[in-house]
N, C-alpha and C positions, 0 to 999 in steps of 0.2 A: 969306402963306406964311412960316413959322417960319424963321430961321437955322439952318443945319447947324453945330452944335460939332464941333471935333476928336474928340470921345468920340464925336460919331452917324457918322462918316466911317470910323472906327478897325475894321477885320477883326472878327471874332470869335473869340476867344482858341483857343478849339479847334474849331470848325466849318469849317477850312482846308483839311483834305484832300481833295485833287484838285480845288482850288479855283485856275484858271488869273486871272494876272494879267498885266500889262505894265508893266514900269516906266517913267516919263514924265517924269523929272528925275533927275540926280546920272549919277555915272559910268557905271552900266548903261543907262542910257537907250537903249529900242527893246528888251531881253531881255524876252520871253515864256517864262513858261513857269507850274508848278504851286510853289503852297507847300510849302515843303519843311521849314521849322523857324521857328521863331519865338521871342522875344527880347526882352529889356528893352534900350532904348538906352540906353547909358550916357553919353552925350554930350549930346543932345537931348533927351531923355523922351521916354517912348510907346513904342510897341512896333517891332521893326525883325521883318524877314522875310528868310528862305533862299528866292529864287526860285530853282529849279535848271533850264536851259535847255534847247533840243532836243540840245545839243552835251556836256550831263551837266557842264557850270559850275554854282556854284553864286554866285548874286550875295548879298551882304546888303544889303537898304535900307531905309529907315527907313518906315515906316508912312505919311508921306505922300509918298514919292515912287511909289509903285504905285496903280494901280487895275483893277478886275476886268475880263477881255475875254468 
């Protein structure tokens, strides 16, 4: 079985909407909800995400700290 790269791991740039995730490290850690916006990290590289919550928060985190529920 092939290694996953960060690029085979990485969302799909616009295929997001109403695309639910959970975040699994960094500050949000445990927020579910749906992508809401999406972003270059300026810090890290790669793409960061607007999960916006059931409680209408919106998180930013970086593209590997989410994965799809």
């Amino acid at each position: 079985m092939a290694e996953q790269t960060q690029a085979d791991t990485a969302l799909p740039a616009r295929s997001f909407l109403r695309l639910c995730v959970k975040v699994v490290s960094g500050e949000a850690e445990g927020a579910e909800g749906e992508i809401s916006g999406s972003g270059e990290s300026k810090c890290r590289g790669g793409s960061r995400y607007g999960i916006k919550d059931e409680e209408g928060q919106t998180h930013w985190v970086d593209h590997d700290e989410v994965e799809v529920v």
